[in-house]
C-alpha positions in Angstrom: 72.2 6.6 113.7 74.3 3.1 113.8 74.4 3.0 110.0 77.7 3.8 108.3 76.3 6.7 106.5 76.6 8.3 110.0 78.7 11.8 109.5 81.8 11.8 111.8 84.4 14.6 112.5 88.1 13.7 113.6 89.8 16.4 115.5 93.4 16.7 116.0 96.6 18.6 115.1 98.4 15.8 113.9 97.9 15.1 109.7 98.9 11.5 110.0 96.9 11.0 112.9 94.0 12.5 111.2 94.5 10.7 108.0 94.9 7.4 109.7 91.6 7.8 111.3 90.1 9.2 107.9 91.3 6.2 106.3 89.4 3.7 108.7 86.1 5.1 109.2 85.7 5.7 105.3 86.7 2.2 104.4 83.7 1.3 106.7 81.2 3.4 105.1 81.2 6.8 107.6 81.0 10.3 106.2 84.4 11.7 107.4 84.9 15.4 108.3 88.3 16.5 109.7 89.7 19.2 112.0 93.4 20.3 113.1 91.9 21.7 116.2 89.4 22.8 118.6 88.7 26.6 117.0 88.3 24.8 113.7 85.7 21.8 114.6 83.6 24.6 116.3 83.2 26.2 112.6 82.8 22.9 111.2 80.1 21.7 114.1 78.0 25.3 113.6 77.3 24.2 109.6 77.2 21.0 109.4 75.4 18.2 111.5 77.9 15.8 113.1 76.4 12.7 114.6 80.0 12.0 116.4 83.2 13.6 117.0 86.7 12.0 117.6 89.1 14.3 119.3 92.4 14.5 120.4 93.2 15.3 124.3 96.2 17.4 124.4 96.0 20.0 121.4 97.6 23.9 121.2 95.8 26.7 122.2 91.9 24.7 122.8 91.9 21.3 123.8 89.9 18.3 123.4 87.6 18.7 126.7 87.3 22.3 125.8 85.5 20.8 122.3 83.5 18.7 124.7 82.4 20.9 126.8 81.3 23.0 123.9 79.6 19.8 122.1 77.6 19.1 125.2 76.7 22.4 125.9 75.8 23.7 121.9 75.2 20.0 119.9 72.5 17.4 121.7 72.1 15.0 118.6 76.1 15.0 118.5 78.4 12.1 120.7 82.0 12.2 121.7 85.3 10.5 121.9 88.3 11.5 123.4 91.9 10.1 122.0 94.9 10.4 123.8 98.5 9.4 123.5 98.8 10.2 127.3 96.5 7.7 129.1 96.1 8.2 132.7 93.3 7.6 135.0 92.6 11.4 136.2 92.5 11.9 132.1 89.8 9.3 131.9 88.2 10.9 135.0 88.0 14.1 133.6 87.0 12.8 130.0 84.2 11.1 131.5 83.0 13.8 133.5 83.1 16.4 130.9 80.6 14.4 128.8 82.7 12.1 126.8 81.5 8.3 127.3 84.2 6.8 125.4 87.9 7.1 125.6 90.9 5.8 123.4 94.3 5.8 123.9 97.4 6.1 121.0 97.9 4.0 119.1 95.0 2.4 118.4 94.1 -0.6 115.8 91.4 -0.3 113.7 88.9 -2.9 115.1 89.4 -0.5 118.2 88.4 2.6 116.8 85.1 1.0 114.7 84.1 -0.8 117.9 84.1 2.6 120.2 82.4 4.2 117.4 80.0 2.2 116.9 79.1 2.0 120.7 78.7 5.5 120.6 76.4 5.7 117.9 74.1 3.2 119.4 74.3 5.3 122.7 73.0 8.6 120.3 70.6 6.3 118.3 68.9 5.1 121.9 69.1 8.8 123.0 67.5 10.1 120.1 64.7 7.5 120.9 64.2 7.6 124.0 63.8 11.6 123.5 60.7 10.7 120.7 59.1 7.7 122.5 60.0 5.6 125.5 61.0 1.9 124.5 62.9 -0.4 126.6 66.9 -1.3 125.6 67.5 -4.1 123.2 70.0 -7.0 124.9 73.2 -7.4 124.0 73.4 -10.3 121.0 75.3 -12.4 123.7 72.1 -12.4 125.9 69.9 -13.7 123.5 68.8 -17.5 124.3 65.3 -19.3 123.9 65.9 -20.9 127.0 64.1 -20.7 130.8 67.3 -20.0 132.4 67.7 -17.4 130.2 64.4 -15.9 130.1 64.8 -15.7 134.2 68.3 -13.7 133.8 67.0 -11.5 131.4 63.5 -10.7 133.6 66.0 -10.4 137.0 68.3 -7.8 134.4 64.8 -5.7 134.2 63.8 -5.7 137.5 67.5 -4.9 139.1 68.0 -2.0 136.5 65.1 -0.4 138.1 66.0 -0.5 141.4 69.2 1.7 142.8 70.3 -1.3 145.3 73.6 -3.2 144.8 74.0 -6.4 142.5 76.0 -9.4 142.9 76.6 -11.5 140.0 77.6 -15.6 140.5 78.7 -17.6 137.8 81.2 -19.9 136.4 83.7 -17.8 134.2 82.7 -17.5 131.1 79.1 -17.1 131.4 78.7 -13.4 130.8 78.6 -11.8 134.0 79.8 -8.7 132.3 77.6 -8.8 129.6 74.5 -8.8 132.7 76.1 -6.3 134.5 76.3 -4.0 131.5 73.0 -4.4 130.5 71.4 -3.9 134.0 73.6 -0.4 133.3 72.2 0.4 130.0 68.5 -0.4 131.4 68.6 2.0 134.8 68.6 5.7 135.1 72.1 5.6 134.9 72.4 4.7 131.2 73.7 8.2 130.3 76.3 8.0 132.8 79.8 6.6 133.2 80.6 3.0 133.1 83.9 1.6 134.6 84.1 -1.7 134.7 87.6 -2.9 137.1 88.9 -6.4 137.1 89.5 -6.9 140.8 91.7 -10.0 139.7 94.2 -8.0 137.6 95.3 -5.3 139.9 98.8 -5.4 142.3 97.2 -6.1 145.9 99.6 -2.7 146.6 98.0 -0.9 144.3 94.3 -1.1 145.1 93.5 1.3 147.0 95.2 4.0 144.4 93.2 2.1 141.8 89.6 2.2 143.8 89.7 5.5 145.7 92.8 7.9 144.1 95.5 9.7 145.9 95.9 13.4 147.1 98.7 15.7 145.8 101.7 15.3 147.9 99.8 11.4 149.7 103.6 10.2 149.0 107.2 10.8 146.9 106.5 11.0 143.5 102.7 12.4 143.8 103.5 15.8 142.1 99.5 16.0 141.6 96.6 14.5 142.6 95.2 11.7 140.9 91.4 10.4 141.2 90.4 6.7 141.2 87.7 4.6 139.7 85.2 5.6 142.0 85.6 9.5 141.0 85.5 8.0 137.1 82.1 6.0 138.0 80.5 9.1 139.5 76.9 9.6 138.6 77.4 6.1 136.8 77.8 2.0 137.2 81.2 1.1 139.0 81.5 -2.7 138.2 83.6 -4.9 140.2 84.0 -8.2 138.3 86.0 -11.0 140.6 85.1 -9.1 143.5 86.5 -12.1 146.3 89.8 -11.3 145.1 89.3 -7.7 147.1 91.9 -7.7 150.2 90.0 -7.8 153.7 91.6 -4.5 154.0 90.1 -2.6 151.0 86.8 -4.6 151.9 86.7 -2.5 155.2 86.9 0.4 152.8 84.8 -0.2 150.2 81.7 -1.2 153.2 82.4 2.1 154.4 81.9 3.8 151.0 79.0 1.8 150.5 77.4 2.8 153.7 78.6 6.8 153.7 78.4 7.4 149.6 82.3 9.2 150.5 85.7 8.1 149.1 88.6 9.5 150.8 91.8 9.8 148.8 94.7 8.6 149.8 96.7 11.4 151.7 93.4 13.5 151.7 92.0 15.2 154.8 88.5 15.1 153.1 86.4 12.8 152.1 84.0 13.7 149.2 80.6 12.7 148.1 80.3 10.5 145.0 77.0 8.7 143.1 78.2 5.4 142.0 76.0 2.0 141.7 78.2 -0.7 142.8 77.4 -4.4 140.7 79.8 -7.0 141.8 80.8 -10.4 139.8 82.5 -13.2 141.3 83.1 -16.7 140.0 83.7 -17.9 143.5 81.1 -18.9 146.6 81.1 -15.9 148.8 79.1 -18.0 151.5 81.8 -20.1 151.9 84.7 -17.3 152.0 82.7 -16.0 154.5 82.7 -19.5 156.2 86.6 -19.2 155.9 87.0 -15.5 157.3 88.5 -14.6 153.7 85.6 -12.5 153.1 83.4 -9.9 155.5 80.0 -11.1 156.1 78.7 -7.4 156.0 80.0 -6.9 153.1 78.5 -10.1 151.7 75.3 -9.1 152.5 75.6 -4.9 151.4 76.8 -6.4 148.2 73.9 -9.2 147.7 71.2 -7.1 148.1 70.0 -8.6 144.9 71.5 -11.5 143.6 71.6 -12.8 140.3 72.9 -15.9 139.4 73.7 -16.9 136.1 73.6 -20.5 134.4 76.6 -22.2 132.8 76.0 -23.1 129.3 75.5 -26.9 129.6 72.3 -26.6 131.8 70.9 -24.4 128.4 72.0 -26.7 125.5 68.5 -25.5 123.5 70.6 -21.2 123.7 73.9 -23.4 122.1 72.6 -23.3 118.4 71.0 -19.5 118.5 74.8 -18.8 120.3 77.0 -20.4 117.4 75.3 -19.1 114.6 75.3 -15.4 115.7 79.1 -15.9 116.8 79.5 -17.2 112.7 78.0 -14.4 111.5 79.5 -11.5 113.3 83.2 -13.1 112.8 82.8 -13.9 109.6 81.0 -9.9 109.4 84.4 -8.9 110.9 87.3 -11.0 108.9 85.5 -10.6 105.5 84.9 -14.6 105.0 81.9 -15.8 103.6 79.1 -17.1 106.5 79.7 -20.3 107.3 77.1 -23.1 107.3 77.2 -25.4 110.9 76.2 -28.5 109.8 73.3 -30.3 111.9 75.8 -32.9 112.8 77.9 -30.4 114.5 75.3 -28.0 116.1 73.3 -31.5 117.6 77.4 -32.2 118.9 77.5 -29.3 120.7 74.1 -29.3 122.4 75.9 -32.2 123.8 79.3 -30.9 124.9 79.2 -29.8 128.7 81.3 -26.4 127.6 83.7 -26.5 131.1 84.2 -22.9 129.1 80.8 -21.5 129.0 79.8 -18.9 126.2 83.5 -17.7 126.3 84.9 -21.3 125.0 81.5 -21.6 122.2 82.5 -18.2 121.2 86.6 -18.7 120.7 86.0 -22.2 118.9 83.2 -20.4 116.5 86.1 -18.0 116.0 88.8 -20.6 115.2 86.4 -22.3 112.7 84.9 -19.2 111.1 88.9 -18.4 110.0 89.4 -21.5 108.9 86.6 -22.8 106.9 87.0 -22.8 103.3 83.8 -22.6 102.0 82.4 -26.1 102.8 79.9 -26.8 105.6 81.6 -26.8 109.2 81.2 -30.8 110.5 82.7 -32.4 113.4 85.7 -33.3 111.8 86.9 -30.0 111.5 87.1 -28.9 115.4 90.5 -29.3 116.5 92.2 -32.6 117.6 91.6 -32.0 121.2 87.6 -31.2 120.9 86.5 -33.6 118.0 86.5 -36.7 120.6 84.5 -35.1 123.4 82.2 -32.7 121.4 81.6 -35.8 119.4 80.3 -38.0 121.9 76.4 -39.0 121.7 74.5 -39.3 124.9 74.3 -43.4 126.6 72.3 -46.0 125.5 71.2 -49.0 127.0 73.5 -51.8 125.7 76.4 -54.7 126.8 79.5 -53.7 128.6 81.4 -55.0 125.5 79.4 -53.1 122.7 79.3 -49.7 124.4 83.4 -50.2 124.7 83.9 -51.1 120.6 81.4 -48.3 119.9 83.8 -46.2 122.4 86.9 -47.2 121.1 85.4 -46.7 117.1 84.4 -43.1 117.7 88.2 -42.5 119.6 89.9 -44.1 116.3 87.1 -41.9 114.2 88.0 -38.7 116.0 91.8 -39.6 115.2 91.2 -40.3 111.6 92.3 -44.2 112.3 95.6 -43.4 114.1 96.3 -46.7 115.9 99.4 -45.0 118.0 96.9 -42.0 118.9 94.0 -43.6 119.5 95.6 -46.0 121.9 97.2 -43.3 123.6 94.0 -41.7 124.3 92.2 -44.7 125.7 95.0 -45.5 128.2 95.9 -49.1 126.2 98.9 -50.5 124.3 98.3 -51.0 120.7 98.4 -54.7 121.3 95.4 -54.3 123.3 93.8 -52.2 121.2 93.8 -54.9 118.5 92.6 -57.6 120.2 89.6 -55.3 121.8 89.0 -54.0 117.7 89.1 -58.4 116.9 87.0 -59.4 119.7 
């Protein structure tokens, strides 16, 4: 169901807004069917089998959850995605709730539109399987890794997707503590189910608990109409809080309370209501030691940890680095239209050395970088950028004099610099004087 031969129909009452998505998804190989509205996708849907449609929110006469409701009551082989040129949170609520798993808001670049629909043709595609014979849920290719650290991440992923219990994630940033998170959703009952994933670390300490829990019509001036919150979005789903410590202590009271009741209370509501939502948390930071500090609620600590996985930094799996770069070559190089690149041995041996203060995040950017810029020829060490080639470069220590390891030093600096005195110098912390008589002696 993932291959571009998949049959799609685009819904909406705009032409150039049907043409524009016409456009994309036949330039990447879909069979394209369009609509200019509800009435007319129904006719379409009862003749022809669609494996996704694309529809517009706001449309005359029959709008897009309308069409959703119909596809998930009428068309089981058949996914959804909802557009809209009016993003809000209670439209995402209610687009999620009526059955539609992905939603995208006007405008929207290309890259965007192939990457939803290409989610939710996996999401049909595992369906559809799952329906004929039971088989568990392929990783993410950013999970994949040879390694034992790995291996244990990826066993803890199985066992916590079975289980209905709260995660907490640990890890440096840049390790993919998303990318576990998400997959621990894709593997547990939920899989069918929303999946709202909130960056704790990007959201106006006022405007949290809007954010989390939602307001009531009337809660205060300007709330002509009620408005639900993530947790409403994440109902009968995964509600992931990545950077978690950055909650205030006085949304943590909240959020314990939710955890222990399974009610959210609006802001301005009388009422509390029931919601199903899995909490997994991610946090970069040491909880323990916020706790220590009184920045962070011990009971909250401990409803949150109930199963605890922590995940490796990239230097402590340098045998995962080479499996890592080469999939990042191929899918950018799938994505910009550039020929596969070949990572020389040279390069890939440099950076099962390089410590990655980044993680997967910095392998994945600089793969990125080189990918657009290679021109054909083998990727080597000397085309990483200025500020990488000296420390990516750099061998593991040998045994040898004080005075041999420094010339051997200062050579690879002036080798990494293409034999730039000034630079060179500048990098060691010496005059260029000094860096003559070192080179003589």
């Amino acid at each position: 169901m993932t291959e571009p031969c998949a049959q799609v129909l685009v819904v909406d009452d705009s032409p150039d807004a049907l043409e524009i998505a016409r456009r994309h998804l036949t330039a990447a190989g879909y069979t394209v069917l369009t609509a200019s509205g509800a009435p007319e996708a129904r006719l379409t849907l009862e003749r022809v089998p669609v494996d996704l449609v694309i529809t517009d929110m706001r449309m005359p006469e029959v709008g897009g959850l309308e069409l959703v409701r119909h596809v998930r009551e009428n068309c089981r082989a058949t996914e959804v995605i909802v557009v809209t040129a009016y993003a809000t949170v209670a439209d995402a609520v209610e687009a999620v709730k009526t059955g539609a798993e992905e939603y995208l808001s006007k405008p929207y670049g290309e890259r965007e539109l192939l990457d939803a629909v290409e989610r939710a043709l996996e999401r049909l595609r595992r369906r559809v399987a799952a329906r004929a014979e039971p088989e568990p849920t392929a990783q993410p290719p950013e999970m994949i890794g040879a390694s034992r650290h790995r291996q244990q991440v990826l066993r803890a992923i199985t066992k916590a997707a079975k289980s209905a219990a709260t995660v907490l994630i640990t890890g440096e940033s840049g390790v993919g503590k998303e990318l576990v998170a998400r997959a621990i959703h894709r593997q547990s009952a939920r899989a069918s189910g929303p999946w709202v994933p909130v960056n704790c670390g990007a959201i106006p300490q006022e405007l949290f608990e809007n954010e989390l829990f939602g307001h009531a019509k009337g809660a205060f001036t300007g709330a002509g109409e009620a408005h639900p919150g993530f947790f409403q979005a994440a109902d009968g789903g995964t509600l992931f809080l990545d950077e978690i410590s950055e909650l205030p202590l006085k949304l943590q009271v909240k959020l314990l309370r939710v955890l222990q009741d399974r009610e959210v209370t609006m802001i301005g509501a009388t009422r509390s209501r029931k919601v199903d939502v899995r909490i997994v948390a991610a946090t970069g930071k040491e909880l323990r030691a916020m706790v220590d500090e009184g920045t962070f609620r011990q009971d909250l600590y401990f409803r949150l940890s109930v199963l605890n996985i922590a995940v490796p930094p990239l230097r402590e799996r340098p045998e995962d680095v080479a499996l890592l770069a080469r999939h990042f070559a191929l899918r950018f190089a799938s994505e910009s239209g550039h020929p596969v690149p070949v990572l020389s041995d040279k390069l890939i041996e440099a950076f099962e050395r390089y410590d990655w203060p980044g993680n997967i995040r910095e392998l994945e950017n600089l793969v990125q970088r080189l990918v657009v810029m290679a021109d054909g020829a083998p990727i080597e060490i000397t085309d990483l950028p200025e500020h990488l080639r000296f420390s990516v470069a750099r061998p593991s220590p040998k045994s040898c004099q004080l005075h041999q390891a420094e010339r051997e030093h200062i050579q690879r600096v002036l080798d990494s610099v293409g034999g730039n005195k000034t630079q060179a110098a500048k990098i060691l912390g010496i005059d260029r004087k000094t860096l003559r008589e070192k080179l003589r002696g």
